[in-house]
C-alpha positions in Angstrom: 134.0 69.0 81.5 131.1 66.7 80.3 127.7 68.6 80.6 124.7 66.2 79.3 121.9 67.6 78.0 118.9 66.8 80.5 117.1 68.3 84.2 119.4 70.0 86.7 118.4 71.1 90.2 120.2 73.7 92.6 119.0 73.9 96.2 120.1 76.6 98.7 119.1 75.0 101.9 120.9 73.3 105.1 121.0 70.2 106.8 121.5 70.3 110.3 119.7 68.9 113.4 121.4 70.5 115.9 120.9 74.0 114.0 117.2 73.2 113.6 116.4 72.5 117.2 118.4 75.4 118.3 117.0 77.6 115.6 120.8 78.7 114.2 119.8 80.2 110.9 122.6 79.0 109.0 121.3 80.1 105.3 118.2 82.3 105.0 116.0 83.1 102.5 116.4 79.0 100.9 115.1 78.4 97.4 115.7 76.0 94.8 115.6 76.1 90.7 114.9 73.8 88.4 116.8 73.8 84.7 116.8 72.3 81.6 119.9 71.9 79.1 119.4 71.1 75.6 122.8 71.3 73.3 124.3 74.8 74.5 121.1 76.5 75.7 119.9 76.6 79.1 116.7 77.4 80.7 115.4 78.2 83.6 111.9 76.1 84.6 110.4 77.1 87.7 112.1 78.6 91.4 110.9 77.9 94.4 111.7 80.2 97.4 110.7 78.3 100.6 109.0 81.0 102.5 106.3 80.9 100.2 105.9 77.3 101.4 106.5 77.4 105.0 104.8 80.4 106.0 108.0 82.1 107.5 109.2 85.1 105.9 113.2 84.8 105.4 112.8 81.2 105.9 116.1 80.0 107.6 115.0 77.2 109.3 117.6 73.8 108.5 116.0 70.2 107.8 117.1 67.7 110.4 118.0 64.9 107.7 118.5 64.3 104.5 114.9 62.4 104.3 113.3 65.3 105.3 115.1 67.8 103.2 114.3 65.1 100.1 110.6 64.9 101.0 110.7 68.4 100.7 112.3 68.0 96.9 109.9 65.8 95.7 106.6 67.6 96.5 108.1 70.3 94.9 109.3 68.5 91.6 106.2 67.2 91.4 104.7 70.3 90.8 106.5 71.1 87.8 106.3 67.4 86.8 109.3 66.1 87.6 110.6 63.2 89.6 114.2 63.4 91.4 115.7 60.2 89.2 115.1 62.3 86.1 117.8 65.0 87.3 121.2 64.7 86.1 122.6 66.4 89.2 121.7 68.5 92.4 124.0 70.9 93.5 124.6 73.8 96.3 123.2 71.7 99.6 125.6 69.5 101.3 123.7 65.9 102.2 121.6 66.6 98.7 124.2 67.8 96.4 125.3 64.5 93.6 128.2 66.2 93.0 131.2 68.1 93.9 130.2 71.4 95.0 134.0 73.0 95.0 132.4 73.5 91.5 130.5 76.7 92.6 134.0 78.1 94.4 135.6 81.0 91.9 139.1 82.1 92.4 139.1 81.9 96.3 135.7 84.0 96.7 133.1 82.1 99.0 130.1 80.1 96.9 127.7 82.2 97.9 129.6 85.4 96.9 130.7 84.0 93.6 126.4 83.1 93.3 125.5 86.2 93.3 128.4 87.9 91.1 127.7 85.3 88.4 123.5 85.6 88.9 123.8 89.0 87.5 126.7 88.9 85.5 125.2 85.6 83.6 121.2 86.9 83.6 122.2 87.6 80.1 125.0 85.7 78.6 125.0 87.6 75.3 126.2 90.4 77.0 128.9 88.4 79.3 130.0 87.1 75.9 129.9 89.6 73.8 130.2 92.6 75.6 131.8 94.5 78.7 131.0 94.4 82.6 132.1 94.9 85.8 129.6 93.0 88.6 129.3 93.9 92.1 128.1 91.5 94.8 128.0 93.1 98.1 125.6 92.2 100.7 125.7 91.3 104.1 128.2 88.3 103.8 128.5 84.8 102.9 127.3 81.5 104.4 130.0 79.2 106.0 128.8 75.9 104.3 130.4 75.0 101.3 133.5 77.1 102.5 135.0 78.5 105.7 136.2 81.5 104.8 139.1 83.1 107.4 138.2 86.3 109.3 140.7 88.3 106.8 139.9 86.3 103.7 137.6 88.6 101.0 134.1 87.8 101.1 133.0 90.3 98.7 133.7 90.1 95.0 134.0 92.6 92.4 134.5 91.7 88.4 135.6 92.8 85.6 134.4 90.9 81.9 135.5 91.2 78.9 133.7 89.4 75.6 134.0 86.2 77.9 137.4 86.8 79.9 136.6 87.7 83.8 138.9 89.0 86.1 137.7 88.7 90.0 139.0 90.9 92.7 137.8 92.3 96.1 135.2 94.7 96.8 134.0 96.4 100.5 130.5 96.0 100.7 128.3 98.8 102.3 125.8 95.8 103.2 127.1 95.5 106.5 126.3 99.0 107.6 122.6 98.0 106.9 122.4 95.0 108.8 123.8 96.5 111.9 121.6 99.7 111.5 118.6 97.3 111.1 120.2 95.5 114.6 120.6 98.9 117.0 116.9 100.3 115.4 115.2 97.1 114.7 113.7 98.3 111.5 114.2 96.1 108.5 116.3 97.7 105.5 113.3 98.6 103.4 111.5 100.4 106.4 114.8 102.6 107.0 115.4 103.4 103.7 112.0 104.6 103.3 112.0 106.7 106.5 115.5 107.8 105.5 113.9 109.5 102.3 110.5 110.4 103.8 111.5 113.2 106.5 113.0 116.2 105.5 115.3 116.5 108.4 119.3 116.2 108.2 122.3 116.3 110.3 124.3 119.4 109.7 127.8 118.5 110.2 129.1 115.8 108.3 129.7 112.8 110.3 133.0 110.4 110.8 133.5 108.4 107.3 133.0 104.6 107.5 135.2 102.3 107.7 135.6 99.6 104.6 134.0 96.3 105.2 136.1 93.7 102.7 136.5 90.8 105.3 134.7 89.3 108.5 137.3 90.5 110.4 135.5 94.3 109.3 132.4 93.9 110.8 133.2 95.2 114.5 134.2 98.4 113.0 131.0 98.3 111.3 129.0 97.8 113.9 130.8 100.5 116.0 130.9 103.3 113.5 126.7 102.6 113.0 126.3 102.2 117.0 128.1 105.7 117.5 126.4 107.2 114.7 123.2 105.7 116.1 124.6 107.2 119.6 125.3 110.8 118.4 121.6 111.0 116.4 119.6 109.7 119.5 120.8 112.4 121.8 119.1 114.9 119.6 116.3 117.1 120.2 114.0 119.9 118.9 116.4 122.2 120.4 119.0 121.2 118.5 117.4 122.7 115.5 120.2 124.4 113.1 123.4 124.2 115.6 123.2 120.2 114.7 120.2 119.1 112.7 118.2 121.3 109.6 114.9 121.0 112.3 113.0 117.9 113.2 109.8 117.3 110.4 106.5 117.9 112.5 105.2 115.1 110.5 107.1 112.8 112.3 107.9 111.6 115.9 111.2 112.8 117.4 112.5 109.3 117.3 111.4 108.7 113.6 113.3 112.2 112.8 116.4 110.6 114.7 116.4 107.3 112.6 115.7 109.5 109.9 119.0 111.2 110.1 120.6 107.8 110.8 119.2 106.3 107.5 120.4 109.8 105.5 123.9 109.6 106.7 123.8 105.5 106.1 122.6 105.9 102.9 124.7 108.9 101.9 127.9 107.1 103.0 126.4 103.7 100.9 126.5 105.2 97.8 129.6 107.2 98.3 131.1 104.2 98.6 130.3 102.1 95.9 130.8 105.5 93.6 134.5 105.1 94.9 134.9 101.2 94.2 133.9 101.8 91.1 135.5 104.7 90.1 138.8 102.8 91.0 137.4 99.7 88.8 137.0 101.9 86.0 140.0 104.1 85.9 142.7 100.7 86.5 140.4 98.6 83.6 140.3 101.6 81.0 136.6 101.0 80.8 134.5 103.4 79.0 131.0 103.0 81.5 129.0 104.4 78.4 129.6 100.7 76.5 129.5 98.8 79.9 126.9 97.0 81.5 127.0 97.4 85.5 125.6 93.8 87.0 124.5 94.1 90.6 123.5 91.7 93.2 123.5 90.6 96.3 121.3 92.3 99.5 122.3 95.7 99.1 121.1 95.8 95.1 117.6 96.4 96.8 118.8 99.3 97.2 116.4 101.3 94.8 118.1 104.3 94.9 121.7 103.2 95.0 121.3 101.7 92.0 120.1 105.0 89.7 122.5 107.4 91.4 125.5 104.9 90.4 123.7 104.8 87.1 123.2 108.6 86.2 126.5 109.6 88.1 128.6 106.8 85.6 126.2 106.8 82.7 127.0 102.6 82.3 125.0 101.4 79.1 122.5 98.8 81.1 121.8 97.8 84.2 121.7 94.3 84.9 120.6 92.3 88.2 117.9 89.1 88.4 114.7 90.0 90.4 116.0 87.9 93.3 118.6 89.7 93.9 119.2 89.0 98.1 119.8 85.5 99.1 116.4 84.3 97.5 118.2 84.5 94.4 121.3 82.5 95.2 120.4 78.9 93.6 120.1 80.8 90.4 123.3 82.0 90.7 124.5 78.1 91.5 122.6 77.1 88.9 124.7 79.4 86.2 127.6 79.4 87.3 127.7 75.4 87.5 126.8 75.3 83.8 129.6 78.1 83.3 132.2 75.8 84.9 131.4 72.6 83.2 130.3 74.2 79.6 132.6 76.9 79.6 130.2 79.0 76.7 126.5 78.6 77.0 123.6 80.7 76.1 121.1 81.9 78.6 118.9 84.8 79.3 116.9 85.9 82.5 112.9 86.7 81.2 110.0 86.9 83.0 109.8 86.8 86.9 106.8 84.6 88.0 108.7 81.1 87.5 107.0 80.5 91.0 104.3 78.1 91.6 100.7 78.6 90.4 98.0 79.7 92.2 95.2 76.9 91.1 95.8 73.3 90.2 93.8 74.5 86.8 94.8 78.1 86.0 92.2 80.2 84.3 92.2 81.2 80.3 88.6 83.0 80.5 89.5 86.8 78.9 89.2 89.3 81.5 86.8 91.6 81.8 88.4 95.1 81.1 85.8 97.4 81.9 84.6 95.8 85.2 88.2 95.7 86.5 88.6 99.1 86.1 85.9 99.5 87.8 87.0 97.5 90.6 90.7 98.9 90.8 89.2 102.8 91.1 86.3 101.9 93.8 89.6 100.4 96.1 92.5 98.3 95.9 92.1 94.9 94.4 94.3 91.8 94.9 96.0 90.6 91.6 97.3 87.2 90.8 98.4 86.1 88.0 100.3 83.0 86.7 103.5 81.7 88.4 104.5 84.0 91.2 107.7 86.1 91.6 111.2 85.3 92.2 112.4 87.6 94.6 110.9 89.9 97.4 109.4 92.2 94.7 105.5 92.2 93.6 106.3 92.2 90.1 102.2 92.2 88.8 101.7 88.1 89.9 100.9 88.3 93.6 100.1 92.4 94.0 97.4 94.5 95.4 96.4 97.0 93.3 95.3 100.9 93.2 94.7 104.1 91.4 97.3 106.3 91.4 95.2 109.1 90.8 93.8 108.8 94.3 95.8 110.4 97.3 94.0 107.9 99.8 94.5 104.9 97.8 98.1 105.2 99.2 97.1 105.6 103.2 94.4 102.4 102.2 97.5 100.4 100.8 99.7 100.7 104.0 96.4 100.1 106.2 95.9 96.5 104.7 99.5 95.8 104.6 99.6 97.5 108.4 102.6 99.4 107.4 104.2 103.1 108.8 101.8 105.6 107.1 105.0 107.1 105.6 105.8 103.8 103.5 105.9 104.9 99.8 103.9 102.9 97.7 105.6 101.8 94.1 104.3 101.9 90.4 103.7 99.4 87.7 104.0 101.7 84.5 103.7 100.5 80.7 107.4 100.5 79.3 106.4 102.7 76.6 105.4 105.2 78.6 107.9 105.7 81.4 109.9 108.5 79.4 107.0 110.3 79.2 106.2 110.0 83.1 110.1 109.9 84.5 113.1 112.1 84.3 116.3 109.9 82.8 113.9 107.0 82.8 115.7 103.5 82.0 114.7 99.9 81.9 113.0 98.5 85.0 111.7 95.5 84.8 112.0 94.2 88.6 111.8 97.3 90.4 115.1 98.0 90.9 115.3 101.6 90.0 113.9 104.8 91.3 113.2 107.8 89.2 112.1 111.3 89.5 108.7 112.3 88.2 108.3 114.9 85.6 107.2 117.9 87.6 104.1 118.1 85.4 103.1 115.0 86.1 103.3 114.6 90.1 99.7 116.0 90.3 98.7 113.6 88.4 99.7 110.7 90.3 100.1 111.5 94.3 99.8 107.9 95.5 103.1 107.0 94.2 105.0 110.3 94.5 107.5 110.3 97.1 108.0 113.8 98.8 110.7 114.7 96.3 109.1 113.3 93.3 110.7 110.1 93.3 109.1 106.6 92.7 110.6 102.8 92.5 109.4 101.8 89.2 108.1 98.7 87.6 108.5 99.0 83.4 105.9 96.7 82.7 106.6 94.5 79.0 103.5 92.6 77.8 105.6 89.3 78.6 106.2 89.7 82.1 102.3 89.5 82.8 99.8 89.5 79.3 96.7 90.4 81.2 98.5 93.0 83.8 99.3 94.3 80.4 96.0 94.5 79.3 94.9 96.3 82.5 97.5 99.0 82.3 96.5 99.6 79.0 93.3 99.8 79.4 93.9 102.0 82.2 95.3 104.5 80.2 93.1 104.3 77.4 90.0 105.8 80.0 92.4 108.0 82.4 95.1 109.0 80.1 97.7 107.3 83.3 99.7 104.5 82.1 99.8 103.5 85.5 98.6 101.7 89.1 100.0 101.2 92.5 101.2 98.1 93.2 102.5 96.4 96.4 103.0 93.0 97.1 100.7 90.6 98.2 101.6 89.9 102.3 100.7 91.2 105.2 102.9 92.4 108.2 106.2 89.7 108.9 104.4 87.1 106.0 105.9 85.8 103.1 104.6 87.0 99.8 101.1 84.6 99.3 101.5 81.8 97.0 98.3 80.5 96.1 94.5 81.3 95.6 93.2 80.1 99.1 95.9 82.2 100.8 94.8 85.3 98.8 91.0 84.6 99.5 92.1 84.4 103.4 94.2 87.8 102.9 91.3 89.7 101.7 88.8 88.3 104.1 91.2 89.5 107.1 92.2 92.6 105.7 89.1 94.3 104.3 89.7 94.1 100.4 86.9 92.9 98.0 87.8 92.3 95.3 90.7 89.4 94.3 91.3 88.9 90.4 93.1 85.1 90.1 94.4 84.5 86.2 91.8 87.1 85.1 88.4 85.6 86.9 86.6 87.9 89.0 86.3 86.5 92.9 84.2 88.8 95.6 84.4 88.6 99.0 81.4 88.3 101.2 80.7 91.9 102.8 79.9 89.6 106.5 83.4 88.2 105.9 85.5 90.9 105.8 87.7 92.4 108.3 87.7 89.3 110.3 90.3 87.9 112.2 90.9 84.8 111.1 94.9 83.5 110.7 96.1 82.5 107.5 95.5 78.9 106.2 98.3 76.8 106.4 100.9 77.7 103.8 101.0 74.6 101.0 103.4 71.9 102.4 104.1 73.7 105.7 103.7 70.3 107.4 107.3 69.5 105.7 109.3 72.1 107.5 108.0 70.3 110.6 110.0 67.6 112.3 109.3 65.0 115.1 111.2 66.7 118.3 110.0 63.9 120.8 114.1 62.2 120.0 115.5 66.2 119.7 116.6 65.8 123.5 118.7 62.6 123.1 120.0 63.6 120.1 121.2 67.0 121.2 122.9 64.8 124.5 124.8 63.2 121.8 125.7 66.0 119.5 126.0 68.5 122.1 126.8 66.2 125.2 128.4 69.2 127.4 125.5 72.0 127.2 126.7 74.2 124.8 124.2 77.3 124.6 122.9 78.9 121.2 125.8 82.1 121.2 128.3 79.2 121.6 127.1 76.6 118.9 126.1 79.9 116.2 130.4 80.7 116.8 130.9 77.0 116.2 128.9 77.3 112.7 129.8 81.0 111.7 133.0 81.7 112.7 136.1 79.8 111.0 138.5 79.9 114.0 135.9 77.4 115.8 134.4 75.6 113.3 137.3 72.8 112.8 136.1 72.4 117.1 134.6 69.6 118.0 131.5 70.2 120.3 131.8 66.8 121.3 135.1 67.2 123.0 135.1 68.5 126.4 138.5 70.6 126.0 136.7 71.8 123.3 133.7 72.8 123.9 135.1 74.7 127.0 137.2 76.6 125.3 133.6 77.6 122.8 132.2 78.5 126.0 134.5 80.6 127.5 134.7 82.8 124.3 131.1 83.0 124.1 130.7 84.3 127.2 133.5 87.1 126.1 132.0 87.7 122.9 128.5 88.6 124.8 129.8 90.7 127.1 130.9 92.9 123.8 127.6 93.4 122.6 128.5 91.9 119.3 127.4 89.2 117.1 129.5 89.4 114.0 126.6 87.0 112.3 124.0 89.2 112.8 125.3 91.3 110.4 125.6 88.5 108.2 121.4 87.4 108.8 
């Protein structure tokens, strides 16, 4: 297929009136990616993630038209320079997309699976080309709007590649378990995983195994195995101590002890899982894992500590994922695999993560002051920006706030301004160079997708990111990935002899990571911190200022997510003329037995409404476990 050299643009977003006004979120977490092909090279220019923009976190929220979605487009191409008649496509979005977007489909597997199997498999195509993989992309499940997959078709993909040659197959996906665990708790995935590690409690008989969770049709047994599990753990009490649980950690409430033992036996049963997919993968390809790179992505390659027990229990070569790794990354993965499919051999490779918008118009090149921002980072956390921010829901040292590890209460201070559980661990930035020194079987890091153990000699020496067992997701910091974070770090360890500092990312409770300087000056002024560092100059809030209550300016083109809903009433009369309610249209969009319904059909939308009404009286929303 003819690929001219030129600007590409892929866009995970949704067009949809009806979903808008009803707030369905079809696709969550949108974003967009600009690229740039020049003979067989291809390059990644900036991403945009939209949350950043709107000012809700997750953004899911669908464009009413095309004109809106456009306008949306443009602002953002102009920031990188670019107007829309320079691209020589747009692809992933439905009502955007200039060409055929049965492109992105691989083999049978849903778009958005095949987006993130082929975003990690293809972060670096020397070793796709050159080398051996297998790639995992489990997360919650697909989108239903470039396909409509069937309730028993595979919506999870596993792979197998060989200098070039990929063999696809179907995977189960522990994802799901996750998403309904987050539903019966309501605790997101990061807050349960942390809580899961953070109390010493556990259940002492072993529960019922999970089921396998390979098709749509798989997610009530999901959700039933985690509701009985969930069940079982919440009749427990102190008294139960040793006949069913190891003793409840006086640390902790009785109800953080129970989700506690949730998380454990969640997580347990996670892990076991993928061990067993790929331990099959391995033995039937003859694979040896010590010459193999494992690729990872979708949501559940968040999953810190997942990832590193796979690692050390296999022993693979590398580990390979992008930093957006969840849905935020999934126009990346359109993006690759729609230069895969028309240029069949390209060369591309994933660098640094802030490809995100700047914070100023005119960026800073002043040198830093060294000496007065250690000051600054040991008298209390300081904000951090620097450059383009992240791709991905990691603070990867360009929108961070940042602390002494040497300091026990910098840890309890970090979770105060972010208004987290005082139990939430608090990660590391450490110099690449020195993690071996710091970690037990320390490996390559770069988007804090690992965890590793701290060297027992060294857990003194840092207790604001020691876990209770020692353990810490890590960020190996290269001088590329941020020059003057660099700088800091090692300037750091020059006076303190710590290659280290805390760092967490830039938002406050339910907000999207900040994008810009104005948002960060806002952010310290509510929550209390001092001292914000933008592209190395020095900004200090006024003491009178802080701790104030004022919201959050308006996120940067926030004012384009917004729509004119005085016509949203007629409309709806003609797109949904009998009253359909929001269960009954979400079944119409997520689930393929209904979506070839039309709404607008009486018959039709009768029979919609009659199994929506069953389908709520089970207490079970298969796409829940899908947002």
């Amino acid at each position: 297929m003819d690929c001219e050299d030129g600007l590409y643009l892929s866009v995970y977003a949704h067009v949809d009136r009806l979903c808008r006004t009803r707030n369905i979120p079809v696709r969550h977490d949108q974003n967009m990616a600009l690229w740039r092909k020049t003979g067989a090279h291809v390059e990644l220019l900036r991403y945009w993630e939209f949350e950043r923009y709107s000012g809700q976190k997750h953004h899911s929220a669908s464009f009413v038209d095309r004109a809106q979605a456009l306008a949306l487009v443009d602002t953002l191409l102009l920031e990188a320079g670019v107007r829309r008649d320079q691209l020589m496509a747009i692809i992933g979005t439905p009502g955007l997309s200039t060409q055929d977007d049965r492109l992105l489909c691989q083999e049978g597997f849903n778009p958005h699976t095949a987006a993130h199997l082929f975003g990690a498999l293809l972060f670096d195509t020397e070793r796709y080309f050159r080398g051996d993989m297998i790639g995992l992309a489990m997360d919650g499940g697909p989108d239903a709007v470039l396909t409509r997959p069937g309730m028993g078709d595979p919506i999870y993909a596993g792979a197998v590649v060989r200098q070039g040659k990929t063999k696809l197959f179907p995977v189960p996906s522990p994802g799901p378990f996750w998403s309904a665990m987050r539903t019966v708790t309501g605790m997101e995935e990061g807050s349960l995983m942390a809580l899961g590690s953070a109390a010493t409690v556990e259940l002492v008989a072993p529960p019922s195994p999970p089921p396998l969770v390979m098709t749509m049709r798989d997610f009530k047994a999901a959700f039933d195995w985690v509701r009985q599990l969930h069940e079982e753990v919440s009749a427990l009490t102190a008294d139960d101590r040793e006949t069913r649980h190891t003793g409840f950690d006086p640390r902790f409430s009785e109800a953080e002890n129970r989700i506690s033992i949730l998380a454990k036996i969640v997580q347990a049963r996670s892990i076991q899982q993928v061990c067993d997919t790929l331990k099959k993968i391995i033995h039937t390809e003859g694979l040896d894992p010590a010459a193999t790179t494992l690729a990872i992505s979708g949501g559940f390659a968040l999953n810190c500590r997942a990832n590193s027990q796979v690692m050390q229990h296999f022993g693979f070569a590398r580990f390979q994922a992008p930093p957006a790794v969840n849905d935020s990354g999934i126009s990346l993965g359109y993006g690759l695999l729609y230069f895969l499919r028309k240029m069949q051999r390209f060369h591309f490779r994933g660098g640094p993560a802030g490809m995100g918008a700047l914070a100023t118009a005119l960026p800073q090149n002043d040198p830093p002051d060294l000496d007065r921002i250690l000051d600054d980072l040991m008298a209390g956390p300081v904000v951090w920006i620097e450059g383009g921010a992240e791709m991905g829901p990691r603070a990867l040292g360009h929108r961070s706030l940042l602390g002494d590890p040497r300091n026990p209460a910098v840890k309890d201070r970090l979770n105060q301004i972010k208004r987290r559980q005082w139990w939430r661990p608090v990660a590391p930035v450490i110099l690449e160079e020195h993690v071996d020194a710091w970690f037990e079987r320390a490996d390559h890091s770069p988007y804090m997708l690992r965890t590793f153990t701290l060297r027992p000699e060294r857990a003194a020496q840092v207790p604001a990111i020691s876990h209770l067992d020692r353990s810490a997701r890590i960020q190996t910091l290269a001088r590329d990935e941020a020059p003057r974070l660099y700088g800091v770090l090692t300037a750091f360890h020059q006076r303190t002899g710590v290659p280290m500092v805390c760092n967490t990312s830039l938002n406050d409770r339910g907000e999207p990571i900040i994008n810009t300087q104005d948002e960060a000056l806002a952010f310290a002024r509510r929550r209390g911190v001092r001292i914000v560092y933008v592209d190395g100059r020095r900004h200090e809030v006024p003491a009178d200022g802080m701790e104030d209550a004022s919201p959050l300016p308006e996120r940067r083109h926030a004012a384009l997510f917004r729509h004119d809903a005085s016509q949203d009433d007629r409309l709806e009369c003609e797109e949904n003329p009998h009253g359909l309610d929001r269960t009954a249209l979400a079944m119409h969009r997520f689930l393929p037995a209904f979506q070839a319904l039309d709404i607008r059909d009486k018959a039709d939308a009768e029979r919609l409404r009659r199994h929506s009404r069953r389908l709520a009286r089970t207490e079970f929303l298969p796409w829940e476990l899908i947002l």
